[in-house]
FINUGU-288729 format. One line per 3 residues: their letters; for each residue x, y, z of C-alpha. Coordinates in Angstrom, 2 decimals, always signed. Last residue first. Layout:
N
A) X Y Z | ...
//
This chain:
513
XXX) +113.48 +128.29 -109.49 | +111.37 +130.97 -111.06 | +108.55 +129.90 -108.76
XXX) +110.83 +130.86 -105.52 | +111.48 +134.23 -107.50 | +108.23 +134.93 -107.65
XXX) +107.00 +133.72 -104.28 | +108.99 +135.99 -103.11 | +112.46 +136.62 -100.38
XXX) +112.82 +138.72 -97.68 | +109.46 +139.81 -98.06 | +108.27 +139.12 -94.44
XXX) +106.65 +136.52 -94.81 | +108.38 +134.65 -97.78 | +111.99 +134.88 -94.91
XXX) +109.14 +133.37 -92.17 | +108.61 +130.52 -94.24 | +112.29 +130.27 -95.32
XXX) +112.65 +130.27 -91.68 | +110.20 +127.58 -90.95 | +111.46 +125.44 -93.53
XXX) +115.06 +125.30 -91.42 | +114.27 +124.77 -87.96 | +113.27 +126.47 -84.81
XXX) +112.74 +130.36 -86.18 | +113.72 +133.71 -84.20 | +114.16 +135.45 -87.83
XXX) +117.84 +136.55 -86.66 | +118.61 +133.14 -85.43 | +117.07 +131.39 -88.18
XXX) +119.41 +133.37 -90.25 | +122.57 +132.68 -88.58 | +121.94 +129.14 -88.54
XXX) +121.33 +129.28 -92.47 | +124.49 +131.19 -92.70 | +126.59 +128.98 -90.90
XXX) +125.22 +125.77 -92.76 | +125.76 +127.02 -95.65 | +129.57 +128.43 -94.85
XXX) +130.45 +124.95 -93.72 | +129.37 +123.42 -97.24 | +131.28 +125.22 -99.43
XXX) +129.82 +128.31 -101.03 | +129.28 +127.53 -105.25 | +125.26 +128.89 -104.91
XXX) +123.83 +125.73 -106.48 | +126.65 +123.53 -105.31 | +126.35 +124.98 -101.37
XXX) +122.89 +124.57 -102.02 | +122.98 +120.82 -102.82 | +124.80 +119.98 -100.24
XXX) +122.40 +121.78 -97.54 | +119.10 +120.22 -98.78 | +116.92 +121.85 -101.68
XXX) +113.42 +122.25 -101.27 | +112.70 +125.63 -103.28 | +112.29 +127.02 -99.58
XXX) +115.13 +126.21 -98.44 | +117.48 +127.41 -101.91 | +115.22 +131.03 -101.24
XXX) +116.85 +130.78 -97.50 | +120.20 +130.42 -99.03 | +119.95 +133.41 -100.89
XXX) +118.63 +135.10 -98.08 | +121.58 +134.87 -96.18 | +123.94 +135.50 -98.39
XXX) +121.77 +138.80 -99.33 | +122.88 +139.46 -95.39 | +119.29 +138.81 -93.33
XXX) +117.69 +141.93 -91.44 | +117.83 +142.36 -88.25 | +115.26 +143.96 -85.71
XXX) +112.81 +141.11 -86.12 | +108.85 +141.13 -85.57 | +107.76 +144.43 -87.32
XXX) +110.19 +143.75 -90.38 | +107.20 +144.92 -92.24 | +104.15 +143.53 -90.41
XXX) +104.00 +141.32 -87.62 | +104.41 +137.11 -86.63 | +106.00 +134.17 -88.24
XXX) +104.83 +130.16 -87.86 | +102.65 +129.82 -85.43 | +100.77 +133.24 -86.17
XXX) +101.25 +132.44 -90.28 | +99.88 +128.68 -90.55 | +96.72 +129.27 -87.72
XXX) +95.47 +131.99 -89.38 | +96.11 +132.33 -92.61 | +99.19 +132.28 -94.62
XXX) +98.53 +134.77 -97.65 | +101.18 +136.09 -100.16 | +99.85 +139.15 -102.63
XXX) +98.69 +139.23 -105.81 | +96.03 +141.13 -105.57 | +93.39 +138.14 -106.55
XXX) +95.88 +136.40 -103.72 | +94.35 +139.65 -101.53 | +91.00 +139.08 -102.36
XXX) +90.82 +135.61 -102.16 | +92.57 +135.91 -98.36 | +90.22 +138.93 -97.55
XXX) +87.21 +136.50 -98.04 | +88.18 +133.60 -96.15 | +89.43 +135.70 -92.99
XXX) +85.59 +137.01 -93.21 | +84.18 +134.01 -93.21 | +86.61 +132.14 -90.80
XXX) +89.37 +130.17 -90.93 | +89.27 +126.18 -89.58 | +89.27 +125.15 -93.11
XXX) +93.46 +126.35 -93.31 | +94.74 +128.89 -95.74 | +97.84 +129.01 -97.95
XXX) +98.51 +131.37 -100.26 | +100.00 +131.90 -103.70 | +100.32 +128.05 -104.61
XXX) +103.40 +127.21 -107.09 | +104.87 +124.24 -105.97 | +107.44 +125.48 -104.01
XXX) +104.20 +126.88 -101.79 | +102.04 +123.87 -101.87 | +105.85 +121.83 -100.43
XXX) +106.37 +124.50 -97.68 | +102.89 +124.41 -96.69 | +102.49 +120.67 -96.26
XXX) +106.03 +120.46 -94.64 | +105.01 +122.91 -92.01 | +101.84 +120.96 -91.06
XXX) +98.53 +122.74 -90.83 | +96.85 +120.37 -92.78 | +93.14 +120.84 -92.61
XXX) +93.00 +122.49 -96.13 | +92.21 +125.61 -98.04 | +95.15 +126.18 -101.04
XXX) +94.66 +129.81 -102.81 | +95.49 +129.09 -106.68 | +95.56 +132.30 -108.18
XXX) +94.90 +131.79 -112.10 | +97.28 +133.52 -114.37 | +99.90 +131.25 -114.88
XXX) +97.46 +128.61 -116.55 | +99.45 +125.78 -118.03 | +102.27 +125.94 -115.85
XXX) +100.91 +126.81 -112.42 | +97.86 +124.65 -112.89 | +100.25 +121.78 -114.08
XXX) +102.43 +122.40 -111.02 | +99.37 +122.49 -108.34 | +97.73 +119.46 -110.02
XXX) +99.92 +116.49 -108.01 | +99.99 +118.86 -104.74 | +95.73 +119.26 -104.70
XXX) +95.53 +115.47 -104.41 | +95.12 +113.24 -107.50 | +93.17 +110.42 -107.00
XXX) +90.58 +111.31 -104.02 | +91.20 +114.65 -102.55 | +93.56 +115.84 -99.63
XXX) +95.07 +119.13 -101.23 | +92.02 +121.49 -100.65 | +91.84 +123.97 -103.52
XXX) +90.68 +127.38 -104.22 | +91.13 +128.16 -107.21 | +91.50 +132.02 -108.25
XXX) +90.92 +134.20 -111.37 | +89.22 +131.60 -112.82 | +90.68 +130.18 -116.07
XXX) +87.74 +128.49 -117.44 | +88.71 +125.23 -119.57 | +92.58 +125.04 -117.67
XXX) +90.56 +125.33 -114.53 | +87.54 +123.04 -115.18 | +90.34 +120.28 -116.44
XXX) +92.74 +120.57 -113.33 | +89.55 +120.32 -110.78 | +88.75 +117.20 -112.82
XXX) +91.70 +115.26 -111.93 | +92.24 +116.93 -108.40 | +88.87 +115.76 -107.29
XXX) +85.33 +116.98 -106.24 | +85.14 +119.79 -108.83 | +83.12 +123.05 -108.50
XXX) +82.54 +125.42 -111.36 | +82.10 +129.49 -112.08 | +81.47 +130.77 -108.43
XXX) +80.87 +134.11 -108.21 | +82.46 +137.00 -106.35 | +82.48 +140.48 -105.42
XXX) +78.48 +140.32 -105.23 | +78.66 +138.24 -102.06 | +75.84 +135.74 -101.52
XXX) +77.98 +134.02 -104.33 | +80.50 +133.19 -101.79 | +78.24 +131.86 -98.84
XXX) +76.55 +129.60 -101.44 | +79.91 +127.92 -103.12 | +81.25 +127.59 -100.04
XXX) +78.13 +125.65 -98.29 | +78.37 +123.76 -101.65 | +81.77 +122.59 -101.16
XXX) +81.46 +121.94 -97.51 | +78.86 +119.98 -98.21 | +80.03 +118.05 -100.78
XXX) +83.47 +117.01 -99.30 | +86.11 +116.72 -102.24 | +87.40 +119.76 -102.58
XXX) +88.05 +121.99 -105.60 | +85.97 +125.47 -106.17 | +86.45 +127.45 -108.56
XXX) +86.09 +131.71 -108.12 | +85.77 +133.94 -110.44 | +86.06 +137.77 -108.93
XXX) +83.28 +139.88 -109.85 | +84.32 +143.21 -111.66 | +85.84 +145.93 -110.22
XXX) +84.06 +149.37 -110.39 | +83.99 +150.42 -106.61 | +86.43 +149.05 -105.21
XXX) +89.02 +149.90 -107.51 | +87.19 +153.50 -107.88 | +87.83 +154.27 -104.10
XXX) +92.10 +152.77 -104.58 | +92.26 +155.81 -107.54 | +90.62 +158.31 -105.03
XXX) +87.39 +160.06 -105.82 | +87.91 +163.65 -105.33 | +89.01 +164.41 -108.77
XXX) +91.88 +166.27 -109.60 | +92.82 +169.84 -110.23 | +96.01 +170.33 -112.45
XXX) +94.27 +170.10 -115.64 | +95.64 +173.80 -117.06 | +93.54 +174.68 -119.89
XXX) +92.19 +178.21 -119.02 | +94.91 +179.35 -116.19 | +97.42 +178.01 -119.14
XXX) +99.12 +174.41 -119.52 | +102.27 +174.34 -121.32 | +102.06 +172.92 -124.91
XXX) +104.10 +170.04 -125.37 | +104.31 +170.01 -129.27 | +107.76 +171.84 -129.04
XXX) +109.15 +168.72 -127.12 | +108.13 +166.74 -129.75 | +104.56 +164.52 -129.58
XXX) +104.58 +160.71 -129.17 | +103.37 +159.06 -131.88 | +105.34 +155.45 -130.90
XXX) +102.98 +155.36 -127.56 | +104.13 +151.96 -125.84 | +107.49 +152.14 -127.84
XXX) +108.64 +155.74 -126.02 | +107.35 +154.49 -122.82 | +110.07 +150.84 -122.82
XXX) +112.57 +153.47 -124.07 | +112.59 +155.54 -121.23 | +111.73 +152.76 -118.73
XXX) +115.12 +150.97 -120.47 | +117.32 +154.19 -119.86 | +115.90 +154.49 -116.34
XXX) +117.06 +151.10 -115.88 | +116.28 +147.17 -114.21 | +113.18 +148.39 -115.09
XXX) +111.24 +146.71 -112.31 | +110.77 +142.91 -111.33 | +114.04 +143.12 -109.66
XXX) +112.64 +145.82 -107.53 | +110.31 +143.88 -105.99 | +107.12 +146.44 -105.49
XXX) +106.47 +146.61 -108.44 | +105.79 +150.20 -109.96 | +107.90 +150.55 -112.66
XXX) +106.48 +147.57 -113.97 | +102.61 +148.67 -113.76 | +103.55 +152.14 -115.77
XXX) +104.96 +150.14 -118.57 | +101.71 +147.83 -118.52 | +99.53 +150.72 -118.61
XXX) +101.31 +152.36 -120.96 | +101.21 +149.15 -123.65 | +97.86 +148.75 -122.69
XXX) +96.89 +152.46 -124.28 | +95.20 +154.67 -121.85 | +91.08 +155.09 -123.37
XXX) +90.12 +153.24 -119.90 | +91.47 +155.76 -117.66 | +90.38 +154.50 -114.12
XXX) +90.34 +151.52 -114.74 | +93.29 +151.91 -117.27 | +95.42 +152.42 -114.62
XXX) +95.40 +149.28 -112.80 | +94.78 +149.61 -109.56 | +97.83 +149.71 -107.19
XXX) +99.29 +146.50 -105.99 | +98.96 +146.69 -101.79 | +102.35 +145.54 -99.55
XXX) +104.88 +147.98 -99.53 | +102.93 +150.99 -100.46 | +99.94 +150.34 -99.02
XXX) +101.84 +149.63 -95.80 | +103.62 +153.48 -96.37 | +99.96 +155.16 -97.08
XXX) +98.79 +153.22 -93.80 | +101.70 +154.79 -91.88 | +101.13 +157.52 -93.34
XXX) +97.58 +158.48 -92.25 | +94.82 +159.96 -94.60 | +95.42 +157.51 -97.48
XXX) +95.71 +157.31 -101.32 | +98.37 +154.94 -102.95 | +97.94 +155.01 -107.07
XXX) +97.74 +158.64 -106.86 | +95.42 +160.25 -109.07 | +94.94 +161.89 -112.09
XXX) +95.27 +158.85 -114.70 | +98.19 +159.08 -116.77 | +100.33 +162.31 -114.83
XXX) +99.39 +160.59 -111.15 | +100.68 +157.22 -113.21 | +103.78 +158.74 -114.13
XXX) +104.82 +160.17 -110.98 | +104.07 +156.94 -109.39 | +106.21 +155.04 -111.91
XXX) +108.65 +158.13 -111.63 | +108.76 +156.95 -107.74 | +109.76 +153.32 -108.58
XXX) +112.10 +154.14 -110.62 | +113.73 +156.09 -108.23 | +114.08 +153.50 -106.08
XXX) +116.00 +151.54 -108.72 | +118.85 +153.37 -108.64 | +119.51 +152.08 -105.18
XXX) +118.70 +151.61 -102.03 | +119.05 +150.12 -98.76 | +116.54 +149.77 -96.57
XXX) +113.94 +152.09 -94.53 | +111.14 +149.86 -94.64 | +109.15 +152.92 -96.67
XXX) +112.13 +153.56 -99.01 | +112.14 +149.90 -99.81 | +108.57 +149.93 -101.12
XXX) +109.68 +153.10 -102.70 | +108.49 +156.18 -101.37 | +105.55 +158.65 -104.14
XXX) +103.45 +159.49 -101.58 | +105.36 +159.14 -98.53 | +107.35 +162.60 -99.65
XXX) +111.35 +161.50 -98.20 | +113.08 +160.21 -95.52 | +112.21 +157.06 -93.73
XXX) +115.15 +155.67 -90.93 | +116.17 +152.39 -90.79 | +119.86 +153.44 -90.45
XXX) +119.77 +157.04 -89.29 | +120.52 +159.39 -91.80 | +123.27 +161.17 -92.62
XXX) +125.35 +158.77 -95.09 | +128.44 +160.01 -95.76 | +128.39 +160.80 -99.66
XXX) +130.71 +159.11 -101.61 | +128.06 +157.14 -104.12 | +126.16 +160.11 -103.82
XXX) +122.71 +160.77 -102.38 | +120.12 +163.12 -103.65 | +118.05 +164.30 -100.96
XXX) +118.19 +167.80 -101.49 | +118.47 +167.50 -105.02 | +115.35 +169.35 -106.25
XXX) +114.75 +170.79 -109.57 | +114.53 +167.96 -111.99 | +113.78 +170.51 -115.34
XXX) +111.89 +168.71 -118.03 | +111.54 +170.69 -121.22 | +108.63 +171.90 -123.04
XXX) +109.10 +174.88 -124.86 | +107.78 +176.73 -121.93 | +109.56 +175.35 -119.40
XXX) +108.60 +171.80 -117.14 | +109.13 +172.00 -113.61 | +110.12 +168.96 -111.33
XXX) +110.67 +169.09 -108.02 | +106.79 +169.31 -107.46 | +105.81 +166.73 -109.39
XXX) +108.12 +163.63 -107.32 | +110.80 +162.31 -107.40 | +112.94 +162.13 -103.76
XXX) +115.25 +159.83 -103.57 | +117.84 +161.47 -106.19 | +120.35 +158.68 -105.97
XXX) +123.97 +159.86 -107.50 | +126.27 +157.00 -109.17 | +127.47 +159.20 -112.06
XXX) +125.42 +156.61 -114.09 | +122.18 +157.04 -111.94 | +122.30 +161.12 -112.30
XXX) +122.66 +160.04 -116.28 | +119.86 +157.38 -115.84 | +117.72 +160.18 -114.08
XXX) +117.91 +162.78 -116.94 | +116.97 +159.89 -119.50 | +114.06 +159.12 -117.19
XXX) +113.19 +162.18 -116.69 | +112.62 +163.45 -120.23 | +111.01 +159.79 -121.14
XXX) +108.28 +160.78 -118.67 | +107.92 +164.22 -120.70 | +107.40 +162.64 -123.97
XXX) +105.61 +159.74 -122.77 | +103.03 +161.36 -120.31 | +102.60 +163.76 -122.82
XXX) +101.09 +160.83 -125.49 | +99.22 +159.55 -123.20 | +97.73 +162.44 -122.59
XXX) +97.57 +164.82 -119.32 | +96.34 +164.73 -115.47 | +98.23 +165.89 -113.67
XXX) +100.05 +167.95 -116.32 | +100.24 +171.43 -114.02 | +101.94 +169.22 -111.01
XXX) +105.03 +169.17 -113.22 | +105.38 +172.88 -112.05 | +105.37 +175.20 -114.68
XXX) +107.89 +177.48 -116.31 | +111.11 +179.16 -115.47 | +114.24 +177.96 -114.31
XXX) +116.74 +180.13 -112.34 | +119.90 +177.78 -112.17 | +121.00 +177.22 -108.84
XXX) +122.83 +179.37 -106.13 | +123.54 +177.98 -102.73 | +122.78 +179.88 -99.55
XXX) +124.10 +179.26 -95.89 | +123.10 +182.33 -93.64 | +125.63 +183.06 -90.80
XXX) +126.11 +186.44 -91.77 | +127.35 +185.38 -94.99 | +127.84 +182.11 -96.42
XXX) +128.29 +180.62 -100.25 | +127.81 +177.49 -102.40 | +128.08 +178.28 -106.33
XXX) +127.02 +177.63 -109.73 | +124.36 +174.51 -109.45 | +122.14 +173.31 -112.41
XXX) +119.06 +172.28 -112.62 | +118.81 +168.66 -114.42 | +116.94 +168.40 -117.96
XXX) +120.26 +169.96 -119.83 | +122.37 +167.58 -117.86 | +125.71 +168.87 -116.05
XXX) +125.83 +166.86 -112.98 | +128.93 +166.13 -110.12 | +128.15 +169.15 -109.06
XXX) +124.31 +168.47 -108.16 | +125.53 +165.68 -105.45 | +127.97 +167.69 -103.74
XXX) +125.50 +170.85 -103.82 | +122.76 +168.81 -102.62 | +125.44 +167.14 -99.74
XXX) +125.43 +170.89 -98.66 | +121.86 +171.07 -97.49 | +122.09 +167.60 -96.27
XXX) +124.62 +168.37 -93.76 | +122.18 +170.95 -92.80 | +119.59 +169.11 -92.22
XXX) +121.60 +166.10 -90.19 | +122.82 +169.16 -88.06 | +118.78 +170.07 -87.27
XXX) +117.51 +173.75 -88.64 | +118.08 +176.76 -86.56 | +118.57 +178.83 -89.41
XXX) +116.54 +178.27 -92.78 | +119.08 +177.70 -95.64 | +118.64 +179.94 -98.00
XXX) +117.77 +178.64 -101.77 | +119.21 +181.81 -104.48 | +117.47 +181.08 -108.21
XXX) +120.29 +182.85 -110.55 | +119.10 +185.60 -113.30 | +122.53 +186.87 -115.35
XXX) +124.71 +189.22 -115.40 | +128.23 +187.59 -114.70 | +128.89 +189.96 -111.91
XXX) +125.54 +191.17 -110.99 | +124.18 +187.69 -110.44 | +120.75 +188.42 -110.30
XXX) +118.10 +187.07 -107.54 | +115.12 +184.85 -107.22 | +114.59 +183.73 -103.90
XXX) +114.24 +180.49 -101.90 | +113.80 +179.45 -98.27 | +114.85 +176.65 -97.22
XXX) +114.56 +173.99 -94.68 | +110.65 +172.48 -94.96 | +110.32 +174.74 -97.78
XXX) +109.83 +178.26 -98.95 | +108.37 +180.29 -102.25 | +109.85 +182.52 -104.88
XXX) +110.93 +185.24 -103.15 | +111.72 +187.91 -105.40 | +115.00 +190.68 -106.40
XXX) +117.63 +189.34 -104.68 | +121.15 +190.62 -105.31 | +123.54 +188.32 -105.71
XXX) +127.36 +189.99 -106.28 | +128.39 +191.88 -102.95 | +128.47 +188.56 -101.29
XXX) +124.72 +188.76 -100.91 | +122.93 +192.01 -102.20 | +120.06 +193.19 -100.18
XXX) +116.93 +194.01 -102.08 | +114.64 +191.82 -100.98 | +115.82 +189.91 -97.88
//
């Protein structure tokens, strides 16, 4: 291809480098006189491909941004599709892995602003990441890559379901294949910015279907453990963007761009970016992963204990600290007392039976919850009855476990309420739900659906959903059936149970109730 002159007008002079589906070139257009990026469609390639390849140029039409490459012109000859882009040059993103805080603001902030104007002309990018962004040499943010953009008219030409983009930096959503919207991409500059903050990934693994569970299910580490001189304020801007329920996010790429530039105020101009040279570029990371530091420089996770059999209790307490993830920091044989050691020690989780003498672990839960919303509380109990677990869960417990579990099942629950995540042991979740990520039902609930599954679970009967969600009464009760059809459940709690299983709904927004 070098040296032949498409159309009679773009002659190529480079390539530049090739894709999954394209190859791309540099080239001049000899009309107009100028340097133009040409990205040739690779034959052969699947229908859904190439209906892609010309939904980029619908998508990057509809956008003139100064931080967004632009598009001149789709074209064909010989049976090679081509469109011509913007020739940008400068340095992959890739080059500021890692970089300063105060970089990782000014050039985060750059894509956010250019992603809120995409976002406002209703056009999904999907696919963030470092290397479809460049940065020039006066240090501006070029998104490159819009071959997965997605606009708000755009036929869909996917499959339903169906995973597309770089598994490193998906969505939660993006990895269960559901809907989206603007606030997957949020999701995937969080990554982006945390790669940029700390040098690694915050999801590391060698297959991808563990790399998508990790990325639907797993918090990442907190940055600052692995960059400890990272302001808080960027830490905790970075941990937003990344939750994994996107109402919990930035709700905007115009708030994540101002929420960055207040977390480092004395963040440099674009002319103070220097771009990275063969001497001080930082692109090379280290080979210790950012999920292989977690484990390895945590600290000891405090654990109190509340039950109100002695030898259980101690047999806990001495089984746990033979571990040196954990240690014990009090033991209380009733609710009364179990609420005092907790509010005077905030452990990171209690782990409390809800049978005791006096108060019970049910009359504590919503003090504990209110007074100390940062301690897990991980209920262990003999009751495996559905209207025990639905009433500890309303009230604020983050998992549920039963005494018959063993060591090991004991251990993974603490760590993964530490994690926040939702635990029903064995014996509560295998009766109750079953799988992984949508792994046990083909349908997914309507948002009707689910809202009335959230009203189940926060305890409220029929009537007083339909006046809490202003649906008459019929329509409640149709919904509700139609959702414990789809989740294959026999009665009402355990479809709410089943909906908090499998991240229909969350235990946040049941608590915000």
């Amino acid at each position: 291809m070098i040296g032949r002159k498409l159309r009679n007008r773009y002659q190529i002079q480079e390539h530049l480098g090739d894709g999954s589906t394209a190859t791309v070139y540099k080239a001049v257009d000899t009309r107009l006189g100028r340097q133009v990026a040409l990205k040739v469609l690779l034959p052969h390639v699947r229908e859904a491909t190439r209906k892609r390849f010309f939904q980029e140029a619908s998508a990057a039409a509809q956008l003139n941004h100064p931080n967004i490459m632009a598009i001149y012109d789709i074209a064909e000859e010989d049976d090679l599709n081509f469109l011509v882009v913007e020739y940008v040059e400068g340095f992959p993103l890739s080059h500021y892995v890692p970089t300063s805080a105060e970089v990782v603001v000014q050039l985060g902030a750059q894509i956010a602003l250019a992603l809120q104007y995409a976002h406002s002309r209703s056009v999904i990018h999907r696919d963030i990441k470092p290397a479809n962004i460049k940065v020039t040499h006066d240090g501006q943010i070029k998104i490159m890559d819009l071959g997965l953009a997605l606009p708000k008219e755009a036929t869909r030409v996917t499959a339903d379901g169906m995973v597309i983009g770089t598994p490193a930096y998906l969505s939660p959503e993006q990895a269960q294949g559901l809907t989206l919207d603007n606030r997957t991409d949020i999701y995937s500059l969080g990554v982006v910015l945390y790669e940029m903050a700390t040098g690694h990934l915050p999801f590391d693994a060698d297959e991808i279907p563990a790399l998508l569970l990790q990325q639907v299910k797993q918090p990442p580490p907190p940055p600052r453990l692995i960059a400890p001189d990272m302001p808080v304020e960027l830490e905790r801007v970075i941990l937003k963007a990344l939750e994994k329920n996107p109402v919990r996010r930035f709700q905007s790429c115009e708030a994540l761009a101002n929420a960055l530039k207040a977390a480092v105020p004395t963040a440099p101009t674009e002319e103070a970016v220097a771009p990275p040279t063969p001497d001080t570029a930082t692109h090379i990371r280290p080979t210790e992963s950012g999920q292989a530091l977690l484990q390895r420089r945590k600290p000891a996770i405090r654990v109190l204990l509340a039950d109100d059999h002695t030898i259980l209790r101690r047999t806990l307490a001495s089984f746990l600290e033979s571990h040196d993830e954990y240690v014990v920091v009090g033991e209380a044989p009733e609710g009364e007392t179990a609420l005092k050691q907790t509010l005077a020690m905030l452990p990171d989780v209690l782990l409390l039976d809800l049978n005791m003498p006096g108060k019970g672990g049910l009359d504590i839960l919503p003090s504990v919850r209110a007074e100390a919303p940062n301690v897990k509380v991980l209920v262990l109990t003999g009751r495996e009855e559905e209207w025990y677990i639905m009433r500890a869960l309303r009230a604020g417990a983050h998992g549920y476990i039963l005494k018959s579990a063993d060591e090991n099942e004991l251990l993974d629950s603490i760590q993964k309420v530490t994690q926040g995540q939702l635990v029903l042991g064995q014996g509560v979740a295998e009766r109750i739900v079953g799988g992984l990520i949508g792994g046990g039902t083909e349908s997914k609930i309507s948002e009707q659906e689910r809202q009335v599954l959230l009203q189940v679970a926060a305890g409220l009967e029929n009537a007083d959903i339909a006046r809490v969600l202003q649906l008459p009464l019929p329509t409640v009760i149709e919904s509700l059936a139609q959702a414990m059809n789809k989740l294959g459940a026999k009665d009402r709690n355990a479809a709410a149970l089943h909906a908090l299983r499998e991240g229909f709904i969350s235990l946040e927004e049941l608590h915000d109730l």
